[in-house]
N, C-alpha and C positions, 0 to 999 in steps of 0.2 A: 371612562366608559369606552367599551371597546366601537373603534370605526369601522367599520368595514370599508369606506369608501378609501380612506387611507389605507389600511391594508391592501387593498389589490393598487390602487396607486404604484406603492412600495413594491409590491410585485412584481408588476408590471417594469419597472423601472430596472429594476434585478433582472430580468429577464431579456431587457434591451441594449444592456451595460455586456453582457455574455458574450464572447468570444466562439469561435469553431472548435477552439481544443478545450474552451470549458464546455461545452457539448460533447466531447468526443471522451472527456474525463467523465462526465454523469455517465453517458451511455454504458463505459466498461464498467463501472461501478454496478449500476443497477444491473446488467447481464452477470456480473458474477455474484449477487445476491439471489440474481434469479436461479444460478446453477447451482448453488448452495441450498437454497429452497428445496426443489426439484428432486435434488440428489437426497437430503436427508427427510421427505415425506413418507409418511407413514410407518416411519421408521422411531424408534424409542428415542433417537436424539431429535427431535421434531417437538414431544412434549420438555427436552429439556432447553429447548433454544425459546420456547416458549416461556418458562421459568423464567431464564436468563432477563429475557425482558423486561417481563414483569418488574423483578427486582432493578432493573435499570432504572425504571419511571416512577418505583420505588423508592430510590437512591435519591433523583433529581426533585423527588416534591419533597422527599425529608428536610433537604436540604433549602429549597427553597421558601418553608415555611419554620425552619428555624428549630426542626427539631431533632437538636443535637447525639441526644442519643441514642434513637434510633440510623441518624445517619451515619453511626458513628460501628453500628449494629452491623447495617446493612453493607457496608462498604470493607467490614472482614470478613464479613461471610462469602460475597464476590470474590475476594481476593484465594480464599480459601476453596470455594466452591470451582474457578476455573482450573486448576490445577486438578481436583478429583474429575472434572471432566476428564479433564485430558488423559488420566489413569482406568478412568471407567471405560470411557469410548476408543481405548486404542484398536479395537476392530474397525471402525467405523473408520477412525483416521487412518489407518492402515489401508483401507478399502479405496476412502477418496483420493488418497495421495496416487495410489496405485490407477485410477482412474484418470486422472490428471497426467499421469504418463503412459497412459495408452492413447492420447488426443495429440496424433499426429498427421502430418498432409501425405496422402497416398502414393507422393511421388518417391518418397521417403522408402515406401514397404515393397518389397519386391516377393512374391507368392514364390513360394516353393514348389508349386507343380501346376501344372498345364489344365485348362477344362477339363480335358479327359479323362485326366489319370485323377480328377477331385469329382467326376461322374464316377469314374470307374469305384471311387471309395464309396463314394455316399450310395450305391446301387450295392454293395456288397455288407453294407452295416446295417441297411434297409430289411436285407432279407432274411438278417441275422434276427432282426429285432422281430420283424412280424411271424419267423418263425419258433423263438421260443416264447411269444406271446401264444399263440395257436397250444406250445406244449403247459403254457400254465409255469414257465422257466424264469425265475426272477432272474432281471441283471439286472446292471448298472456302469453306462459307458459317460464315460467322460471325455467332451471334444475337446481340444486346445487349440487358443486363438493366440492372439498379440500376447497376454498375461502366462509366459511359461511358471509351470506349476511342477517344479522340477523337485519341489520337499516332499510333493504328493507322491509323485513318480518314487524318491527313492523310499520309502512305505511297503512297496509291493515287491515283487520279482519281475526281474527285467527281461523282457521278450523280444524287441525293439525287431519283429517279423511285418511282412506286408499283411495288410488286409485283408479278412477273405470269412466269408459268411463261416465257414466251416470252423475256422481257428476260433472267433468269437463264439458259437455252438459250442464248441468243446470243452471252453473254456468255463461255461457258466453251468455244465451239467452239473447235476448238484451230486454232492460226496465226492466231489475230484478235489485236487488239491488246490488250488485257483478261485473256486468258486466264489470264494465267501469274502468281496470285497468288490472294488472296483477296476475297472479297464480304462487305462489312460490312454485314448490315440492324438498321437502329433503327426498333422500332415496323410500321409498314405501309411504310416506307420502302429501298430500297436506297441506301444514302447513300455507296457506292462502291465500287470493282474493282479488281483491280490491287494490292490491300494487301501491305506485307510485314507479315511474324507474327514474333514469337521461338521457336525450337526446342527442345524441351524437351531435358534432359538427364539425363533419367531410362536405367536402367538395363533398366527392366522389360517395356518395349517390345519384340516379337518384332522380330528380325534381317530380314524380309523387310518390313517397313514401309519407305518410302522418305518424302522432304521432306515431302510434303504429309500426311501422319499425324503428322511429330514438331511442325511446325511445328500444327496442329489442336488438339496438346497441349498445347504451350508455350502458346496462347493460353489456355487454359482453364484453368492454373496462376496464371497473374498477375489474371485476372479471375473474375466470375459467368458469363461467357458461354454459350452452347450453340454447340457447334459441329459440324459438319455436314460428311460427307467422304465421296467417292464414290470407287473405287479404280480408276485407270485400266486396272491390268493385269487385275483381275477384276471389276470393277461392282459388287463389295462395298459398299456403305454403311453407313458406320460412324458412332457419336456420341461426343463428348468433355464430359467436363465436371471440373470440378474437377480436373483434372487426372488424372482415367482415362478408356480410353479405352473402348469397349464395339462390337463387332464384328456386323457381316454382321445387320443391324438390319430387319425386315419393312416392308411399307409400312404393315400395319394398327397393329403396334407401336410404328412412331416416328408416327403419326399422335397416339397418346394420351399418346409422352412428351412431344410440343408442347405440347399441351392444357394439361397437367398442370404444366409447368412453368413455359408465357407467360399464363398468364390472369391478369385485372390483377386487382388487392385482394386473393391468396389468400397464403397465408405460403409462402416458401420448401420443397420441398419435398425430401426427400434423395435422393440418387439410389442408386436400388438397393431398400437397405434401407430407406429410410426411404417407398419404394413408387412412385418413378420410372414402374415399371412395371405401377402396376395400370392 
C-alpha cells in the first residue's frame, strides 16, 4: 500500500542531501525544456512531441507489466519514428538551431549605422509604405536583422542603392519589371527586388490572404526578419515576424514598432507581449 507519509519523507530527504550545482544542474535543465516548449507551441511539432510521449509512457508500462510484445512494438516504432522526425521537421530544426545562434550578448554586435541614419531609413520606408497603401499598391518589404538571408537576396536582382521613399514607389509600381516579388533592405541599404520568399504552411492564416501574406510569413518563420506587406485589394498594411502575422497596422504604430525593433546595441525585443507595441 502506497504511504504517502514515506513518500514525502524520502522526498524530503532528496531534497536536503542536494547540493548548489545539483540546483544549478535542475535549473538549466528545466529552462531549456521550458525554451523547447515555448519555441515549438502552436506549431505542428508540439502535437508530435506530444505523440512522442505518449509512446514513452507507453513504452515504460509495457514493459513494466510484462507485455513483451507490444514493448517490443513500441520500442521499433520510436526508434523508427525519431528519425522520420528528424526528416519531417527539418524546417523546424533548421529554424531552432538557427535561433540558438542568434542568442548572443550585445556587447558582441556592433550596429552598422547611427540613430540617425536608422531614423532617417525607417522615415523613408514609412512613407513608402503608407504611400502605396493610399494608391491600393501591393508590396512586400523585407527587413534584415542578426539572420542574413543572403539565398533570399540572391533570388531577386541586386540593387544594393540607399533608401528613399521614391526608389521603393517605383519599385513596386505594377507592370515594371521589379514588381512582382519582394525587396530585401540590410541596414540603410535596398540590396534587391524581385526576391522570391518561401510560403508558409500554416494553417491559421485567414482564407482571404493571398501569395504575398503567406509568402511574408514564410519569411519571417525561417529568419529574425521584419517583414512589411501592403494589401493590394485593400491597402491594408500589415507586419510579420516570427512567424505571425499582425494586421491593418497605423502609420504612427508601425512607425514605433521600427524603432523598437532595428535600433542597434538594444536586446531583442518580443513582439506583442514582450512590448512590440509600446
Amino acid at each position: 500500500m502506497f504511504d504517502i507519509k514515506s513518500f514525502f519523507d524520502g522526498f524530503i530527504d532528496i531534497i536536503l542531501r542536494m547540493s548548489i550545482f545539483d540546483l544549478i544542474d535542475i535549473s538549466i535543465v528545466a529552462y531549456i525544456f521550458y525554451k523547447i516548449f515555448m519555441f515549438i507551441k502552436d506549431t505542428r511539432a508540439e502535437q508530435v512531441l506530444k505523440g512522442i510521449v505518449f509512446l514513452l509512457l507507453a513504452t515504460q508500462l509495457s514493459s513494466t507489466f510484462k507485455l513483451h510484445t507490444l514493448y517490443w512494438l513500441l520500442v521499433n516504432t520510436l526508434q523508427i519514428g525519431l528519425l522520420s522526425a528528424i526528416i519531417i521537421f527539418q524546417p523546424e530544426l533548421r529554424a531552432g538551431l538557427e535561433h540558438i545562434g542568434r542568442t548572443q550578448f550585445n556587447f558582441f554586435v556592433k550596429g552598422n549605422n547611427t540613430n540617425e541614419d536608422l531614423n532617417k531609413t525607417i522615415e523613408e520606408i514609412i512613407e513608402a509604405l503608407y504611400s502605396l497603401s493610399r494608391q491600393k499598391i501591393g508590396a512586400l518589404i523585407i527587413m534584415e536583422r542578426k539572420t542574413k538571408i543572403s539565398d533570399i537576396i540572391s533570388t531577386g536582382t541586386e540593387i544594393d542603392g540607399d533608401v528613399s521613399r521614391q526608389l521603393l514607389i517605383n519599385i513596386f509600381i505594377p507592370n515594371t519589371p521589379l514588381h512582382d516579388g519582394a525587396v530585401v533592405i540590410r541596414g540603410s541599404k535596398v540590396k534587391a527586388a524581385a526576391c522570391f520568399l518561401p510560403l508558409t504552411q500554416s494553417k491559421d492564416l485567414s482564407k482571404d490572404l493571398g501569395t504575398r501574406h503567406r509568402a511574408g510569413v514564410g519569411v519571417s518563420e525561417v529568419s529574425d526578419c521584419i517583414t512589411l506587406i501592403v494589401s493590394e485589394e485593400t491597402g491594408e498594411v500589415s507586419i510579420a515576424k516570427s512567424g505571425k502575422l499582425y494586421r491593418n497596422i497605423s502609420k504612427e504604430r508601425m512607425t514605433n514598432i521600427l524603432q523598437n525593433n532595428l535600433k542597434s546595441n538594444t536586446e531583442e525585443r518580443s513582439f506583442l507581449k514582450g512590448g512590440i507595441f509600446r
